[in-house]
N, C-alpha and C positions, 0 to 999 in steps of 0.2 A: 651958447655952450654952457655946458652944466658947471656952477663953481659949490666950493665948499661950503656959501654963507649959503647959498639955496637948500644944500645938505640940511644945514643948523635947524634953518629956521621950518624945514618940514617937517623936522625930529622933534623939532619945539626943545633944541638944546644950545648948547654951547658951542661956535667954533672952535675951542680949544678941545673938547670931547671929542665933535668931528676928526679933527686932527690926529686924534691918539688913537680910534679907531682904526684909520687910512693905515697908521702905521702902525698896528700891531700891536699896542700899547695891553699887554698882558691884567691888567689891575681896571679897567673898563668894568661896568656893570652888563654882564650879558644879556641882559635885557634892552639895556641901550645901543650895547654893541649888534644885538641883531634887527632891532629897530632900521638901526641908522647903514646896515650891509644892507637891508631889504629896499631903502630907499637909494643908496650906489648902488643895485641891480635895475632896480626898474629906472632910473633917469639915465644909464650908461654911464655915468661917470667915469672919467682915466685918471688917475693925480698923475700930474707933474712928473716925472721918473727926477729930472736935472735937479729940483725944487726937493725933493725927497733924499736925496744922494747931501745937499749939503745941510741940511738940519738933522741927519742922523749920524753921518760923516762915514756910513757903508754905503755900498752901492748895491749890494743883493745881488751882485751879478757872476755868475761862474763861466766861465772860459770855457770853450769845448771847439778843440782842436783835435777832426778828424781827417788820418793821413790817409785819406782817399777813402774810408770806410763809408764814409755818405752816400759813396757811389755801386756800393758791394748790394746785394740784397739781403743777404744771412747779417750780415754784421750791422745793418742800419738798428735792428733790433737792440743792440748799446745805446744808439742815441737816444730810442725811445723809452726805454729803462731810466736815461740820463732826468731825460727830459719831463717823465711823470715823476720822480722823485723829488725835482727841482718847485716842481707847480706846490708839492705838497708839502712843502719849507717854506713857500713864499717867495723862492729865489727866481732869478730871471737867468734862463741859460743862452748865452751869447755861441750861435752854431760858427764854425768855419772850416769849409772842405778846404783843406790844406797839403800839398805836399813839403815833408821834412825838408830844411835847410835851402829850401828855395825862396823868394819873391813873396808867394803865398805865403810862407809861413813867417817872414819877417814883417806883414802887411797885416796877417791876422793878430800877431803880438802888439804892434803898436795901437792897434784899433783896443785891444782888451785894455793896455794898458791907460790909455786916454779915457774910458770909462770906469776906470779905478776895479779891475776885477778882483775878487774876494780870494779865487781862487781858480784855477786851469785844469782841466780833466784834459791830457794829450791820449787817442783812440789810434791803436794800430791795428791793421789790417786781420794781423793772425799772431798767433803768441811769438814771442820774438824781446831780444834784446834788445834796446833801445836808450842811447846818452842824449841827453838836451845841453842845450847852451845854458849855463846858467839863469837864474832868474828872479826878480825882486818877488816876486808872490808863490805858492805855496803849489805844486805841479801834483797830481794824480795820475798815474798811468794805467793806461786802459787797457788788457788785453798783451800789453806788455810789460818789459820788467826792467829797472837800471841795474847795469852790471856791477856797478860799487854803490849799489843799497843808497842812492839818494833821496828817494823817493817812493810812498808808498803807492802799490800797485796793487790791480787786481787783476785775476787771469783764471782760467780754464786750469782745472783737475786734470790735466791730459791723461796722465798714471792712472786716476780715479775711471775716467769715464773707459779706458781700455780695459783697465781690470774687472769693472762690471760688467760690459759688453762679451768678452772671454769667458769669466764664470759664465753667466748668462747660456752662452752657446755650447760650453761643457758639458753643463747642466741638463741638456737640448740632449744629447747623446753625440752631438760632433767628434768627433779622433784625427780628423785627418784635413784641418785647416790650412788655409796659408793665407799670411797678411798682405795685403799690396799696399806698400806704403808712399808714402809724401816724400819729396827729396829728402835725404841726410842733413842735410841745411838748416830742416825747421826746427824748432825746437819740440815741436807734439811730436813728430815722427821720432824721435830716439825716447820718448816718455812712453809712448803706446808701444813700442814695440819691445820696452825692459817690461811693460805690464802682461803684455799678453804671453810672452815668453814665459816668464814668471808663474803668472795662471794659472798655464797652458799644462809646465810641469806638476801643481798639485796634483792638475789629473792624470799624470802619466805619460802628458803627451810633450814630444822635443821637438822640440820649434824649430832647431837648425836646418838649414837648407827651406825653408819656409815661409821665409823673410824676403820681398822683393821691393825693392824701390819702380814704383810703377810715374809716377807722374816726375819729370825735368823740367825745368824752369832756364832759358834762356834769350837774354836780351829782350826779356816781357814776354815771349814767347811760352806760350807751355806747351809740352806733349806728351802724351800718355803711352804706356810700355803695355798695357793690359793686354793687345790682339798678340806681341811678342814672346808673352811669358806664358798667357792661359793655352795658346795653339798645343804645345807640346804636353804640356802635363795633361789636358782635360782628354788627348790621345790614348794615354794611358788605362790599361782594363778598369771596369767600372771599381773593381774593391782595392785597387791602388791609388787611382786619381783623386784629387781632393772633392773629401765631401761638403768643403764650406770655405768661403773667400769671403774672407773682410779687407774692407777699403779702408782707404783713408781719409776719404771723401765722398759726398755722395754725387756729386760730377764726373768723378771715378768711376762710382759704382754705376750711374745711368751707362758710360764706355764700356762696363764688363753686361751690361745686359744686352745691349747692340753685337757681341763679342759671341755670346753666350748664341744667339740668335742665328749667329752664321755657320757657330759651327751645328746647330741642331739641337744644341742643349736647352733644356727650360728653368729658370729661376724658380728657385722653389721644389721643383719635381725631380731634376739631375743634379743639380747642388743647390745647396743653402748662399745665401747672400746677405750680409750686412755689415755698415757702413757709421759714419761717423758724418754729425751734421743738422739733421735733419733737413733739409735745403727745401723750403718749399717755393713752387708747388713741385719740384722733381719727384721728392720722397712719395709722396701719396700719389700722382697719376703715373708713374711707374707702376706695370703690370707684369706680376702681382705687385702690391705695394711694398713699401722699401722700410724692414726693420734697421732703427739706425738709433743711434747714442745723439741726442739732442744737447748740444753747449748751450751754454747758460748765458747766452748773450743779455736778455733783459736785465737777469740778473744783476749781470756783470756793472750793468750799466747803472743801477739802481746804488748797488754797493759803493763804486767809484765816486756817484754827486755825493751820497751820504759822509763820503771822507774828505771829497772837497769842502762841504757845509762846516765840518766840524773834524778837522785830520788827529788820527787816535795819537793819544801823547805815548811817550817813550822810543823806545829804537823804533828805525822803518819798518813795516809791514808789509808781505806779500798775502795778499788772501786770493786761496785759491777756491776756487767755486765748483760744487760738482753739478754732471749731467744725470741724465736720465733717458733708458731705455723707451723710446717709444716702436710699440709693438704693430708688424701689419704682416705680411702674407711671405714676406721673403725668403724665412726658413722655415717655411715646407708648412705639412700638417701637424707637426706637434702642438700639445695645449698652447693656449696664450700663458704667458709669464706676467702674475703683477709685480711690479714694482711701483 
């Protein structure tokens, strides 16, 4: 196995050089210093992590406690965010699928803490409130937010990405929308729906009666209201009925195009369609493809290690992160919009 004096002596230098390199030692001669990385790539070298952690007396290691997001598809995209940011600090990010105030999660604490973590990014699901148990080390929240400001947090523009997505479809020539929203419950669902409200009336248009809570959530169970609410109104003569249905999700929206389908209507052609999400692969192999407001999960996830690495001094911070329009075939033949 490859040791440090073999390093030295191919470099033709110092093990104590050696050493300062391994660790990052900023005042190295770059010269020596890419010498001596060229010869740790080509022999494979690992240092020690144990052997490192007590001659520097950090660990490098950041905590990453996800409550069930490991398991999501859209949202694994946090951890990947998490996890190139970490590589490109140096830092080592310790993963663990966790659920809140269970076994797991008191399994996953002990294990961080016995590795002396730097610091914990906790990853929720979807935007949401979120209290933790107190804690020796320094917590970032992911995706969610602490209700008495303990912690700083990052999260989704929710207000942002509906107010865009609304201009957007105004802009389009839509008048006569309706939103189907996420339970009452979430916290995006009352942000998107004061946004598109909002919007909606620059241009004229009044959102009331407009507004339906389409997806219910019980005992893990979910079920979607779209074949209940769209039957009646999409009955309605063609220059009453709505010319454009935004989701709340693009799961949602795949439901209103199966919807759409039975009663005869076509995506795109009878009404406009767009969605929040971008969920691949749904968004794109939906026919036509699915205009939707992309969250910033990488992002999100990028922003989050950066404030574990180094948490911004003064009061807590929420930063909110905006989306972006990604454009495809949903609302009809109008130009493409860049954003």
């Amino acid at each position: 196995m490859a040791n440090q004096r073999e390093i030295a002596d191919r470099a033709k230098t110092s093990l104590k050089t050696v050493s300062r390199v391994i660790n990052q030692d900023p005042l190295v001669n770059p010269q020596t210093r890419a010498r001596i990385e060229a010869i740790i790539a080509e022999i494979g070298y690992e240092p020690h992590q144990a052997a490192r952690m007590m001659r520097s007396q950090r660990s490098n290691i950041i905590g990453f406690l996800a409550d069930r997001v490991a398991t999501t598809s859209s949202s694994i995209e946090l951890v990947r965010g998490a996890q190139d940011a970490a590589w490109e600090h140096g830092k080592q990010m310790m993963l663990f699928n966790i659920e809140r105030g269970t076994q797991s999660h008191r399994n996953a604490d002990a294990q961080l803490a016995a590795f002396r973590a730097e610091s914990v990014i906790y990853a929720a699901r979807f935007h949401q409130p979120v209290t933790l148990p107190p804690a020796s080390v320094p917590h970032i929240l992911l995706n969610c937010f602490d209700p008495k400001s303990r912690h700083h947090s990052v999260v989704p523009d929710d207000y942002q990405l509906a107010e865009t997505l609304t201009k957007i479809v105004m802009e389009r020539g839509f008048r006569r929308p309706i939103f189907l929203n996420l339970p009452e419950t979430i916290v995006a669902a009352e942000l998107r729906a004061a946004a598109i409200v909002a919007t909606a009336r620059k241009f004229g248009v009044d959102m009331t009666g407009r507004i339906h809570t389409a997806v219910f959530e019980q005992r893990g169970e979910v079920r979607f209201a779209a074949d209940e609410i769209l039957r009646p109104l999409m009955a309605a003569p063609v220059g009453e009925r709505p010319d454009l249905i935004i989701c709340g999700q693009d799961v949602l929206a795949m439901n209103v195009y199966f919807v759409l389908a039975d009663l005869g209507l076509s995506v795109g052609r009878d009404v406009g369609l767009a969605s929040f999400d971008n969920l691949e692969p749904i968004a794109s192999l939906l026919r036509p493809g699915l205009s939707t407001m992309q969250l910033p999960y990488y992002e999100m996830g990028r922003a989050a290690m950066l404030m574990a690495i180094e948490p911004p001094p003064g009061p807590v911070q929420v930063l909110e992160l905006p989306g972006r329009f990604i454009e495809r075939q949903s609302l009809g033949q109008q130009s493409p919009l860049t954003t």
